[in-house]
N, C-alpha and C positions, 0 to 999 in steps of 0.2 A: 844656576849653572847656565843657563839659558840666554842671560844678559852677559855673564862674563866669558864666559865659550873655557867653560871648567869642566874637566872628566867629573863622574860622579864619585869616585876613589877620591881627588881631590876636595871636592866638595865636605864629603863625608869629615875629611881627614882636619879640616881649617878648625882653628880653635880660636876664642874672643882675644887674644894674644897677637895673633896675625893680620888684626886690625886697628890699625894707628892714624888716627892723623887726616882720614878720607881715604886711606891707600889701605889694600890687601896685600897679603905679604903671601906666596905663593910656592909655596918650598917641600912641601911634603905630599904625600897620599895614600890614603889606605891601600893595603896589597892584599887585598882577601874579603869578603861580602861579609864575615861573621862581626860579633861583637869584640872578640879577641883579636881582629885582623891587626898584624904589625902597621906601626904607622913609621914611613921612610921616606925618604928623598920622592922626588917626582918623576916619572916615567923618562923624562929627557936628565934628570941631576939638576937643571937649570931651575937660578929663583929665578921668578917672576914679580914684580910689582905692577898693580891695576890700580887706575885711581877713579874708584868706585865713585866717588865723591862728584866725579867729573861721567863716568859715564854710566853712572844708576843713582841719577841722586835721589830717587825716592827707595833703593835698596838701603841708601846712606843713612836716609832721615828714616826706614824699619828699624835700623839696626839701632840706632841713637835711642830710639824709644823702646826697644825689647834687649837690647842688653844690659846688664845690672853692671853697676860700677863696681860694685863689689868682685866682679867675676874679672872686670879688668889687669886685678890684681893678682888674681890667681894662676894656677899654673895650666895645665890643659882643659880648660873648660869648651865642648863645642860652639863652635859659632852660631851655626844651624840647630838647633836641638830638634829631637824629635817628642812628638809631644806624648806620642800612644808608647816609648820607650817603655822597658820594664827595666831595665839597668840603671845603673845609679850614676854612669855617664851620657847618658840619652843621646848617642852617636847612633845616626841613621844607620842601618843596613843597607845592604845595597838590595834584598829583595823587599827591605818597605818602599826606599825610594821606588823600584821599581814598578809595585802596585802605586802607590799614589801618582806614578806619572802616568798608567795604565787607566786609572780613574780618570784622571784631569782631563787626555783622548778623549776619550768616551763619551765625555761629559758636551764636549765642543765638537763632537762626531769626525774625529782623524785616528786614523791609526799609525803611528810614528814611534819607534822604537825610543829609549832613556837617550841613549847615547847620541843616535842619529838627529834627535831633536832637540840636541844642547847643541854640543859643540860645532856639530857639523852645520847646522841651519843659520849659528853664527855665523861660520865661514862663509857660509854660501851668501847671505843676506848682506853682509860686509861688502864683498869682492861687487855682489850685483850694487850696490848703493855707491859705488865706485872709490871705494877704499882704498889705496895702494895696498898690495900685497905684502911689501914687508909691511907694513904697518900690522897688518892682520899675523905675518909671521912672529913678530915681535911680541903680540897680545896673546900666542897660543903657544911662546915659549920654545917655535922650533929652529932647531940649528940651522935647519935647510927649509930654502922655500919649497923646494920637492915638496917638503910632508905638507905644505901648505894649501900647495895646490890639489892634493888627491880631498881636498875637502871641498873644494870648489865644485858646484855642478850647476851648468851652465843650463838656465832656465829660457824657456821656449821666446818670452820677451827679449832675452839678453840676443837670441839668433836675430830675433826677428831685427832690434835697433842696431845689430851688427850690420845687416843687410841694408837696412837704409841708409845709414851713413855710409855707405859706398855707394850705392846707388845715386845719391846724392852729390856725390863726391865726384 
């Protein structure tokens, strides 16, 4: 979620079906934290394609080695599985994932919410590394760079080299 700047609904929601080729196929997402949660379009309707391949290639070469060929062929099978599942589809919850990112904090001593520390930290890491904006639009599937920007948040360095190149200037 973290590398691809994917809601956790979406994440949840990916199936070994929506991975072809080194690209992610981006079209759906859970609407609900249970195991029953309906699986639908994505919060904007828009697909997305990511090419994983290109910018997670060690998510690439996990997936090549943990996914079974056999499930390639199959119909919904998750992409992500969860391994403590007790379902017979082992699709994440949204309160395991939750705990396990609550873990993984803790463990590296930050306290940073699921959501705020996928996607948004994307954004923000993107735009500071000097991304174009659409580009970062483009990779988060929004219509409007509006929504694009409300993920941005301008880090005390980013003021500071704002100031010098004027200064300079």
């Amino acid at each position: 979620m973290v590398r691809l700047g994917v809601r956790p609904g979406t994440a949840r929601a990916l199936d070994v079906s929506d991975w072809r080729d080194g690209w992610l196929m981006i079209a759906k997402a859970a609407k609900g934290g249970n195991a029953n949660a309906e699986i639908r379009g994505t919060k904007t309707a828009r697909v997305c394609r990511l090419p994983i391949a290109e910018i997670a290639p060690d998510l690439e070469d996990w997936l090549q080695a943990h996914v079974r060929p056999a499930d390639l062929l199959r119909g919904r099978v998750p992409l992500f599985q969860n391994p403590a599942a007790h379902n017979d589809e082992k699709r994440w919850l949204h309160t395991a994932l939750d705990r396990n990112w609550a873990a993984a904090c803790k463990t590296v001593g930050v306290k940073v919410g699921l959501y705020e520390g996928t996607k948004h930290s994307l954004g923000t890491a993107l735009v500071s590394d000097g991304v174009d904006e659409r580009v970062v639009q483009k990779l988060f599937g929004h219509a409007d760079v509006r929504s694009t920007r409300r993920y941005v948040v301008l880090s005390d360095q980013g003021m500071i080299d704002a100031s010098k190149r004027r200064r300079d200037s």
